[in-house]
C-alpha angles and dihedrals in degrees: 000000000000117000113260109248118267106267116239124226125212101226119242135218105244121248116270137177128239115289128222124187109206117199115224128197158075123306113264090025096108103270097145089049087065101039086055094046094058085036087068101035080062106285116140117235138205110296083218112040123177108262120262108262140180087278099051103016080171098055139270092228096209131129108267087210089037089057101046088045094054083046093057095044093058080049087059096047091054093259148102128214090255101050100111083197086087133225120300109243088213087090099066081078095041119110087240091067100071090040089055099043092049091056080041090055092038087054091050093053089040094052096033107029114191086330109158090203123043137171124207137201146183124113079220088071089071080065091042095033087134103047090042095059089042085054096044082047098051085048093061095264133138094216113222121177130209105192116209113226117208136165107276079223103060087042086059098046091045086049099050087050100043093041114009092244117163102251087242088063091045087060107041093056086043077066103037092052089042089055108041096044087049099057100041095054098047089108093053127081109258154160127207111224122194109226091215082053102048083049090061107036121003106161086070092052088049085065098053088049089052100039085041099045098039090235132129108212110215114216108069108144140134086263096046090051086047092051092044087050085052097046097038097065127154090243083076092079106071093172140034120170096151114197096005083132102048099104097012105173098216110035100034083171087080103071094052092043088046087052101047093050091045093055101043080054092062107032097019123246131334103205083198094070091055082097094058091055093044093050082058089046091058095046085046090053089038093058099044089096088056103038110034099074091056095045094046078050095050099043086045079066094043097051093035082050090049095038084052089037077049100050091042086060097047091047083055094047101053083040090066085030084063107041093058093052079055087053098040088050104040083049085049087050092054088050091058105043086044080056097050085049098053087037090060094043085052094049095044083049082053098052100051085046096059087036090061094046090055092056087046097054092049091048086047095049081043095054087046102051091046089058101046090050092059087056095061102039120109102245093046077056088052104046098052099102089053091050083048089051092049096045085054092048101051090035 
């Protein structure tokens, strides 16, 4: 009996779960730049994404609803997004936690719907790392984070011109957000990207995200490299100061952090240097009871300056509001007084029209009455034979 061939089986993928890509980093660090980026190479993004503004013309990709609720989860945790003190952990076993994390879980589903590839953005997360992988978790993702890495320096100036913030504080909450996102994610799988590197070549930091996040982004193709050449554009980088930070009198943390992220951005992370980023952790934490009091003074300043800056601008505003509805009105005022004119040049027409019809109709009854008197006059009587003789004649 011959042996029945070997049978042959066709392989199949292995089973995954759902992946989502969650964006770390500052605000300002280009962390939209690199949500756009894996939204074209076949990310999904949010269903309802905060609108294009002066600020980002290209975009923010992040969850309108995502954002206000992480805004109003730092509310409830007695902080804002711009408070460099950082948020109290406490909070993770507050009540509040589980409320919040099943409107968290019903938004995901609601922006995202049954999306096997997601990618999500807000800098607030860095402050909320923990509660956001519990919720992608929750939602069926392997969560996976690709941390934007920007100068300390052009943060801060983008900062101070965005928001009016002193360019200390810029910097303070730069490190509060680094270090706190960075802590929170080492269990994660992640890849640092440069920003100024992704500017200038990005297809070489997609493969680092790829190589780095074990993920295989879909839509490579001529058109997608087309649409990433046309988004990544040098315009999206408003501010360079390079190595402004490197010897920063006030905050020397700066320079190490800056040199650490830098270097895990170009040769990819050394577990080994995390040390050197939790001793300034601890110096940052250590010095919340100094400085706070003088930063909360300073970005007082700083919101009473841009609520003024603010007030100054709307006054402007309804000033030249005002002044064309001057002008609308005074040019509808000389549209109505042009109309009475030509009105009272149409009903003096009128009138000599009606005038000279009048003395047309009495020359007319006058004609008439003449006629008819000659009719009936004697010698009109006398003369008709003759008038009959003459029609005949000339008939």
């Amino acid at each position: 009996m011959m042996p029945s061939p070997p049978q042959t089986r066709t392989p199949q993928p292995a089973a995954s779960r759902r992946v989502a890509v969650l964006i770390m980093g500052m605000h300002r660090s280009g962390t939209s730049a690199i949500s756009g980026l894996l939204n074209r190479l076949g990310c999904d993004a949010p269903a309802t994404p905060l609108p294009a503004d002066g600020r980002n013309a290209k975009g923010f990709y992040e969850s309108f609803p995502i954002t206000d609720l992480n805004n109003r989860i730092l509310e409830a945790a007695g902080t804002v997004w711009n408070d460099w003190s950082g948020v109290n952990p406490a909070w993770l076993q507050s009540p509040r936690y589980e409320y919040f994390a099943q409107e968290a879980l019903a938004l995901v589903v609601a922006e995202f719907g049954a999306s096997p590839l997601i990618v999500l953005k807000d800098p607030r997360i860095c402050l909320l790392t923990a509660f956001w992988v519990d919720v992608l978790g929750r939602a069926g993702y392997d969560t996976r984070m690709v941390f934007a890495v920007r100068s300390p320096a052009d943060v801060a100036a983008s900062l101070t011109e965005r928001n009016g913030f002193d360019t200390v504080l810029g910097r303070l909450i730069w490190l509060r957000y680094v270090l706190e996102g960075e802590r929170a994610s080492r269990d994660l799988p992640r890849v640092f990207v440069s920003f100024d590197r992704l500017l200038s070549d990005w297809a070489a930091e997609v493969a680092r995200i790829e190589n780095g996040l074990d993920l295989r982004l879909p839509r490579r193709s001529a058109l997608a490299t087309a649409e990433v050449e046309s988004f990544l554009t040098p315009s999206m980088r408003h501010f360079t100061f390079a190595d402004a930070d490197r010897d920063h009198p006030e905050l020397p943390w700066i320079r190490d952090i800056q040199d650490v992220l830098m270097t895990w951005a170009r040769h990819g992370e050394d577990p080994g240097q995390r040390t050197v980023l939790d001793g300034i952790r601890k110096k940052l934490d250590a010095l919340v009871p100094l400085f706070d009091p003088l930063v909360r003074s300073a970005r007082d300043r700083a919101a009473s300056d841009a609520a003024r800056d603010g007030a100054n601008a709307e006054i402007d505003t309804l000033t030249e509001e005002l002044t064309h509805r001057a002008q609308m009105l005074m040019e509808r005022d000389r549209k109505i007084d042009d109309l009475t004119r030509g009105l009272g040049v149409i009903t003096r027409s009128n009138e000599d029209l009606r005038q000279e019809l009048h003395t047309a109709r009495i020359a007319a009854e006058a004609a008439k009455a003449e006629t008819q008197a000659v009719r009936d006059s004697r010698s009109y009587r006398l003369t008709s034979p003759l008038r009959r003789i003459a029609t005949r004649l000339r008939g």
